[in-house]
C-alpha positions in Angstrom: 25.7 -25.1 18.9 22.0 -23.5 18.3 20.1 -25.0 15.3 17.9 -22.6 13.8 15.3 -23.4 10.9 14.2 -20.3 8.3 16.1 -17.6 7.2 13.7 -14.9 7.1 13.5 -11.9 9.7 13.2 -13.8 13.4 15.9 -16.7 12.4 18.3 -14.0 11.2 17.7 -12.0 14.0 18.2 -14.9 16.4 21.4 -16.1 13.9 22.7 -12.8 14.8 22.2 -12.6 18.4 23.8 -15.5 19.2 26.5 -15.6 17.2 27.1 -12.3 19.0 27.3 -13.7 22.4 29.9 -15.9 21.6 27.9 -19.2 20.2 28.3 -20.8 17.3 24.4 -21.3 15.0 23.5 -23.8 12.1 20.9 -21.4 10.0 19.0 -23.6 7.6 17.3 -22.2 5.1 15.7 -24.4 2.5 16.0 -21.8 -0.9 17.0 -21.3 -3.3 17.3 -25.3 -3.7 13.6 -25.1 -2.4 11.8 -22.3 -3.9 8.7 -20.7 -2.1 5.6 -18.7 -4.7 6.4 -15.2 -3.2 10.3 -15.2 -2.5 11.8 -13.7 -5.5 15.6 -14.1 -4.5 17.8 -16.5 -1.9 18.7 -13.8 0.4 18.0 -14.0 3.9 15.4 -12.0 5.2 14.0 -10.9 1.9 10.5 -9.6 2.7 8.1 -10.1 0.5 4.9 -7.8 1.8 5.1 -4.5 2.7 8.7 -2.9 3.1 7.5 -0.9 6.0 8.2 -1.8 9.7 6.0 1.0 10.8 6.3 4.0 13.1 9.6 4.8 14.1 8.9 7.4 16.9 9.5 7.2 20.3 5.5 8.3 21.3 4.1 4.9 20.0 5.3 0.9 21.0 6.4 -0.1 17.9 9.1 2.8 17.7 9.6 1.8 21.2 10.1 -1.6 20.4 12.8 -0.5 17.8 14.8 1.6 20.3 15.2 -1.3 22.2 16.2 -3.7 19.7 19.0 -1.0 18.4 20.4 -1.0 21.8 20.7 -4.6 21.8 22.6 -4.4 18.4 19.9 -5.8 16.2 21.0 -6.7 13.1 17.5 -6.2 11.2 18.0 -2.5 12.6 21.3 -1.7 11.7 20.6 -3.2 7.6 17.1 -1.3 7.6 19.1 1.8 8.6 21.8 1.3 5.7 18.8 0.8 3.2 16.5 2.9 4.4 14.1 5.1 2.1 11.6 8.4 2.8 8.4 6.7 4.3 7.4 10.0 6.3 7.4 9.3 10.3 7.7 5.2 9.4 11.0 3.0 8.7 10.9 1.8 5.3 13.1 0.2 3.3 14.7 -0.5 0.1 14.2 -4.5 -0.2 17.1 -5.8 -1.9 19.4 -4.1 0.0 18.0 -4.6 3.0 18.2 -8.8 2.4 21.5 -8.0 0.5 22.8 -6.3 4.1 21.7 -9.0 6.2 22.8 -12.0 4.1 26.7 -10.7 4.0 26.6 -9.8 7.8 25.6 -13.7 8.5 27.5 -14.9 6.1 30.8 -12.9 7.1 30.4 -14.0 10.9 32.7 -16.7 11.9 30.2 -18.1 14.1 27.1 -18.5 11.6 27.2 -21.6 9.2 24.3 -21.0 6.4 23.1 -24.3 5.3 20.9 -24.2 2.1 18.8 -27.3 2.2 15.3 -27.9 3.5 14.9 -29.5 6.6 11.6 -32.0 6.3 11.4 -32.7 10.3 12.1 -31.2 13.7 15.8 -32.2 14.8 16.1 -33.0 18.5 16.1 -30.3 20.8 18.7 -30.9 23.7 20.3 -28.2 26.7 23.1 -28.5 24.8 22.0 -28.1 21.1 18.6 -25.9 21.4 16.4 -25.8 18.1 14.8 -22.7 17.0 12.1 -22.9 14.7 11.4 -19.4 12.7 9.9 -20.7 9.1 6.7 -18.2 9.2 4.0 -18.8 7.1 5.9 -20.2 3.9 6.9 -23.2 5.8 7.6 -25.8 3.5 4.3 -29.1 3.2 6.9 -31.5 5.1 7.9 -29.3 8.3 4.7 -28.2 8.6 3.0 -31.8 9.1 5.8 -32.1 11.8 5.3 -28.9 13.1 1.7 -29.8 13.1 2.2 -33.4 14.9 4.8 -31.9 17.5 2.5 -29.4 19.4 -0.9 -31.8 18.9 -2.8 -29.7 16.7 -4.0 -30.7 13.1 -4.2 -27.5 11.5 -1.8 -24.3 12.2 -3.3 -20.9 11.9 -1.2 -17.3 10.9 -2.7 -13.9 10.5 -1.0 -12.0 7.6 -1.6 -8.1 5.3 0.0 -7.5 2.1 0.5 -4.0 1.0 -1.5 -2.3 -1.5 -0.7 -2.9 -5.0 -1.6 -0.5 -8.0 -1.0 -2.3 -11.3 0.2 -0.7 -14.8 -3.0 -1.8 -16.2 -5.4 0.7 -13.6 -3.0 3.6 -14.2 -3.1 3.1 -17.8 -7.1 2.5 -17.4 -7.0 5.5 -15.4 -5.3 7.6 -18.1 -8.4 6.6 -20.6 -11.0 7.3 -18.4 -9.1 10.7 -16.5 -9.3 12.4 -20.0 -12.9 11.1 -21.4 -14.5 12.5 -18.2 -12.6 15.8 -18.0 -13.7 16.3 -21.9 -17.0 15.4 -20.8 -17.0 17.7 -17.7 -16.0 20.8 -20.0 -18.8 20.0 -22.9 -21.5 19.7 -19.6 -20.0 22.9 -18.3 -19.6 24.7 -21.7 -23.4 23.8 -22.7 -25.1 24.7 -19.7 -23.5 27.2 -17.8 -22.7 28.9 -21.1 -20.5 31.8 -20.5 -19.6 31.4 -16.9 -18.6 27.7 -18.1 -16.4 28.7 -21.0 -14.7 31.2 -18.7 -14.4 28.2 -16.3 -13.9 25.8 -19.3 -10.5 28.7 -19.6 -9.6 29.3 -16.0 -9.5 25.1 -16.8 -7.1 25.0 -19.2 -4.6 27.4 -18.5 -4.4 25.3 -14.6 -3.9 22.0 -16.8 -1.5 24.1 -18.7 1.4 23.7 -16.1 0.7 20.4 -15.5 0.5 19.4 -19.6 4.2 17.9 -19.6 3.7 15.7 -16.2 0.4 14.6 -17.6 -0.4 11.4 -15.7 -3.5 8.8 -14.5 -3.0 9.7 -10.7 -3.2 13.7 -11.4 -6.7 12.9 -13.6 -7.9 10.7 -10.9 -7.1 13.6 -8.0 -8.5 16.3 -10.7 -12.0 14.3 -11.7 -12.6 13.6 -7.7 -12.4 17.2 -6.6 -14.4 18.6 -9.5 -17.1 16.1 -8.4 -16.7 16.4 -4.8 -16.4 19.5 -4.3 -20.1 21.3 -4.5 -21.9 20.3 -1.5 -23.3 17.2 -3.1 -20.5 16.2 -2.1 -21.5 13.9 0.6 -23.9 11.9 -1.7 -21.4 11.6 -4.4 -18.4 9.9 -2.2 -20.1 6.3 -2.6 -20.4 7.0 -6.3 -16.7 7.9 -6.8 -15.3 5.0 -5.0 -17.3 2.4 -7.0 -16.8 4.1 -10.0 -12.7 4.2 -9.4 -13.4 0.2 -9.4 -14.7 -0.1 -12.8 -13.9 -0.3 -16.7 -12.7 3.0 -18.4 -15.7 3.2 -20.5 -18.1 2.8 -17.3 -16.3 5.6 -15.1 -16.5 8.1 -18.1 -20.4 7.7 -18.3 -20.8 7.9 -14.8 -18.6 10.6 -14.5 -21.2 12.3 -17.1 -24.5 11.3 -15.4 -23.5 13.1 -12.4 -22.0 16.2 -14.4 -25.4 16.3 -16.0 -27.6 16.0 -13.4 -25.4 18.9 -11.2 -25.3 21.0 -14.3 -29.3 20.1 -14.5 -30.3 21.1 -11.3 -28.2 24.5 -11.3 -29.9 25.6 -14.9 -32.0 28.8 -14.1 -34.9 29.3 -12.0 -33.8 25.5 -10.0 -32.4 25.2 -6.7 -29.5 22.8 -6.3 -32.2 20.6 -5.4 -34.1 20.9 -8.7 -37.4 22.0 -7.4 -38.7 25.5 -8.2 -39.2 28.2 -5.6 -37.5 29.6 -2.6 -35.4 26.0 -1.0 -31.4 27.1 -0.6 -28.6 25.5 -2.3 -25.5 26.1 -3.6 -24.6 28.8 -6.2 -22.1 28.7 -9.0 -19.7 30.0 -6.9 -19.6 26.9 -4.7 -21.1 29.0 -1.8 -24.9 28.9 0.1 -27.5 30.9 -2.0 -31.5 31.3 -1.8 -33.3 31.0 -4.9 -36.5 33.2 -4.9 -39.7 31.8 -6.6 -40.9 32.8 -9.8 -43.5 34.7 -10.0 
């Protein structure tokens, strides 16, 4: 009989395995009876960062690594292929299914006994009965002290990521701020470059045109950072855009404005992109190199 503590990937995994080759496994696994801040079910191997286990190719070691553990009959592989979702060259998943998968394969094994209770201290560890400890990071105050006392150290260390995260409050801030600075970018382009800006201010419009019904922050966003970065201030204005997609609404609209200004500023007749009179070269309306001659 194998003992294993924590029900998360490597103690399912090793549940699995086992059980596999004939030997009948204890899984402990101290929720729901036991709750942790981040789990938000009592399946087994519910992840709770990123759904992503990477590359999946066979050119780099962690699509490798997966190769391998398919042969082997891994059950982590076989329920992230039944829940898989598009993630490009990666293996992603859906997360409830994937826990959902692996919690019935254990539990339907004749050989795997899930217990659901928290266990506070390292059993003994014979030839006979082996103990596998696979808690993780969310190891429960109790096992950790024990964990902490049985290899002589006082304090245990873990390295962790968490997946980006874009909330419904930034795409609704981003909706605000996406349309003040694109009315602000037409008045600046309307008012000085006159007719070649209301014939851009129309080129504008009829492009937002097919877009008008799928409307959304993310499209504003991608819009408002070409427009700015696009002449070739560009380089100059990258540090401005990704402070400015950090702030309140009301603070990206006026800076989307100060900069709209001061390019519409510097390209008003007889100025080089530069603002300086006379012959320096810049860009032209059209986006492309020009020379300005001096006035005479």
């Amino acid at each position: 009989m194998i003992h294993i503590i924590g029900g998360g990937l490597a103690g399912s995994e090793a549940a699995w395995q086992a059980a596999s080759e004939g030997v009948p496994v204890t899984l402990y696994e101290m929720r729901p009876g036991r709750p942790t801040a981040v789990h938000k079910s009592d399946r087994l191997a519910e992840l709770v960062c990123s759904n992503s286990f990477r590359g999946d190719k066979l050119d780099n070691a962690v699509g490798l690594l997966k190769a391998e553990m398919r042969r082997l009959g891994s059950l982590v592989m076989r329920a992230a292929e039944a829940s898989r979702v598009p993630a490009g060259a990666a293996l992603a998943v859906d997360r409830a299914r994937f826990a959902e998968t692996v919690t019935r394969a254990l539990g339907e094994h004749p050989l795997v006994t899930v217990v659901r209770q928290e266990v506070v201290a390292i059993p003994s560890s014979t030839e006979r009965d082996p103990v596998i400890v696979a808690t993780g990071p969310l190891t429960s105050d109790a096992l950790s002290a024990d964990i902490a006392r049985l290899v002589g150290r006082e304090h245990l260390s873990f390295y962790d990521a968490i997946s980006p995260i874009v909330s419904a409050e930034s795409i609704d801030q981003g909706r605000v701020a996406g349309t003040v600075g694109i009315i602000a970018v037409v008045l600046i382009m309307m008012a000085y470059y006159r007719v070649a800006g209301v014939l851009a201010v129309g080129a504008l419009g009829v492009y937002l045109g097919g877009f008008f019904f799928d409307l959304n922050g993310t499209y504003l966003w991608v819009f408002l950072a070409t427009a700015l970065a696009t002449p070739c201030t560009a380089p100059a204005l990258a540090t401005a855009l990704g402070f400015a997609f950090t702030q309140p609404p009301w603070i990206i609209a006026l800076m989307f404005a100060t900069v709209g200004l001061g390019l519409a500023a510097a390209r008003r007749p007889g100025r080089s992109a530069h603002g300086r009179r006379g012959g320096s070269r810049g860009c032209g309306r059209d986006g492309r190199s020009s020379s300005i001659a001096p006035r005479r």
